[in-house]
PLY file of the C-alpha trace (Angstrom):
ply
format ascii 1.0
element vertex 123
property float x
property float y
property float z
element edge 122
property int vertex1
property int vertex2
end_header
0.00 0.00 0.00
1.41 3.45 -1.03
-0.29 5.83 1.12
-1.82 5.99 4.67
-5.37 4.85 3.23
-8.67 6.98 3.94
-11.66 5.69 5.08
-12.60 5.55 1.60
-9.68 3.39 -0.20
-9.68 1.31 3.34
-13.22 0.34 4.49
-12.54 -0.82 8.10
-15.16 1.03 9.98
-13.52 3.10 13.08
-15.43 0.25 15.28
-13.32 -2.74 13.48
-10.34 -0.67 13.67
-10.79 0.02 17.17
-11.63 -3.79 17.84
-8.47 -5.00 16.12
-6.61 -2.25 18.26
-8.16 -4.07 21.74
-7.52 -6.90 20.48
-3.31 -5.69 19.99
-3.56 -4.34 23.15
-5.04 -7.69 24.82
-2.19 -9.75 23.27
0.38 -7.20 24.37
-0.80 -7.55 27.99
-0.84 -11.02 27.92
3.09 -11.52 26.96
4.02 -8.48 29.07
2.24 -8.39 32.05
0.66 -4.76 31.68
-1.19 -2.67 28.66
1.49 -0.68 26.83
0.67 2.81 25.44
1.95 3.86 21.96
5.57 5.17 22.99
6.32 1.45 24.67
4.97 0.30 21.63
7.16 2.03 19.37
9.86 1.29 21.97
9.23 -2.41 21.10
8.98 -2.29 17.60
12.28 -0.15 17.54
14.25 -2.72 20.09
12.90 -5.86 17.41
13.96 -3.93 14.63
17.60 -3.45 16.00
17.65 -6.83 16.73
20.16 -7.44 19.34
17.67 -8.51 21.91
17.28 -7.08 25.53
19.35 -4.76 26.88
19.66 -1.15 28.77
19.82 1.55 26.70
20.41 5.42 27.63
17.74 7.88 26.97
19.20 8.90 23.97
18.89 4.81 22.21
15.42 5.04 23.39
14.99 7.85 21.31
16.91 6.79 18.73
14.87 3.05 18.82
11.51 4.94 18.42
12.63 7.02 15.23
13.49 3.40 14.39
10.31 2.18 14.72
8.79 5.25 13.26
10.23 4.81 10.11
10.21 1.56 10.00
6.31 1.67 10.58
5.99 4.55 7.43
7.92 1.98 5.02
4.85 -0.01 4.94
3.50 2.78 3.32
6.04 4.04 0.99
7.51 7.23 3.40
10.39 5.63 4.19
13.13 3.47 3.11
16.14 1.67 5.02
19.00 2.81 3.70
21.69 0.93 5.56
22.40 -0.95 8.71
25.60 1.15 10.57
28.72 -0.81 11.82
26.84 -1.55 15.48
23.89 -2.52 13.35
21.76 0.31 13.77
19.25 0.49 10.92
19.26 4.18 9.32
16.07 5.15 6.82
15.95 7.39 4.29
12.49 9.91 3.86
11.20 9.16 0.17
8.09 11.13 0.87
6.74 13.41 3.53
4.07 11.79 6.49
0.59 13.50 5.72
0.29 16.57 7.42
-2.21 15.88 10.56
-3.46 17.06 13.87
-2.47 14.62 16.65
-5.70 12.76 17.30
-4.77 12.09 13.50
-1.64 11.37 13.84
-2.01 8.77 16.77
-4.82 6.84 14.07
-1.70 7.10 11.59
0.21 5.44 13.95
-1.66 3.03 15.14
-2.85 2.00 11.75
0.65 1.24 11.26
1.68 -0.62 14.02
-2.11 -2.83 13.24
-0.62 -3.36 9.68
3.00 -4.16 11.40
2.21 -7.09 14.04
-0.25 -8.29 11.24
2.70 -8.90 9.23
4.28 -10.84 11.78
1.15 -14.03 12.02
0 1
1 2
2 3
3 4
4 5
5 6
6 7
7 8
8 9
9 10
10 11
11 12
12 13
13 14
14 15
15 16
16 17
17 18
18 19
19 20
20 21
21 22
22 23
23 24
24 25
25 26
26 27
27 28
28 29
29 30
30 31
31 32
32 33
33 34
34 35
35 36
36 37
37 38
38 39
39 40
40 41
41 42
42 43
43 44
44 45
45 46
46 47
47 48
48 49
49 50
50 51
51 52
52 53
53 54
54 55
55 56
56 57
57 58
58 59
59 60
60 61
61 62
62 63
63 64
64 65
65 66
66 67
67 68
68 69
69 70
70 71
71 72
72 73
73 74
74 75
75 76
76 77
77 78
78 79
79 80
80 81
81 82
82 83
83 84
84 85
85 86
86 87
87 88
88 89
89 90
90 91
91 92
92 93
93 94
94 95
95 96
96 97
97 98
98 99
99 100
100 101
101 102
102 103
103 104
104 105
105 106
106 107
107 108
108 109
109 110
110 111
111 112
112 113
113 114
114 115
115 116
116 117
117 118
118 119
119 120
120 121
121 122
């Protein structure tokens, strides 16, 4: 898929989108022990991306995991590319086309869309 879709090119009604995001969240509970919120989520997605399993990071890799994640989540639409994977294997992304301008309630449905469309990828 190219683009974030609208309601029009993707006709999931906002209650089956929000029933598939429960249903996430349920799941993610069950392996972790507690209901993440979109930043651990992110944090997650960025740690599985890096793939060198568990481990403490600083504040700043934290960061740095979530713009991970971020882009990695916009490649499944066509923002973003990888680019490379560093010498500590860090992958780095390259912008091939702006994110959609929108407000933040938009913006969290952007992301969440995303992160729906990136654990479906994984069953």
């Amino acid at each position: 898929m190219s683009e974030y879709p609208t309601p029009e090119e993707h006709p999931e009604t906002e209650a089956d989108f929000e029933a598939r995001w429960e249903a996430l969240m349920a799941e993610m509970q069950a392996r972790f022990g507690k209901r993440p919120d979109l930043n651990a989520l992110l944090l997650l997605i960025g740690v599985q991306e890096l793939g060198q399993g568990v481990t403490t990071f600083t504040k700043e890799q934290k960061q740095d995991l979530m713009h991970i994640a971020t882009c990695k989540l916009f490649s499944l639409s066509g923002h973003y590319e990888l680019e490379r994977v560093d010498e500590d294997g860090w992958p780095h992304y390259k912008l091939l086309r702006p994110v959609p301008f929108a407000n933040l309630k938009e913006q969290e449905r952007m992301l969440k869309w995303h992160v729906l469309e990136y654990f479906a990828q994984e069953d």
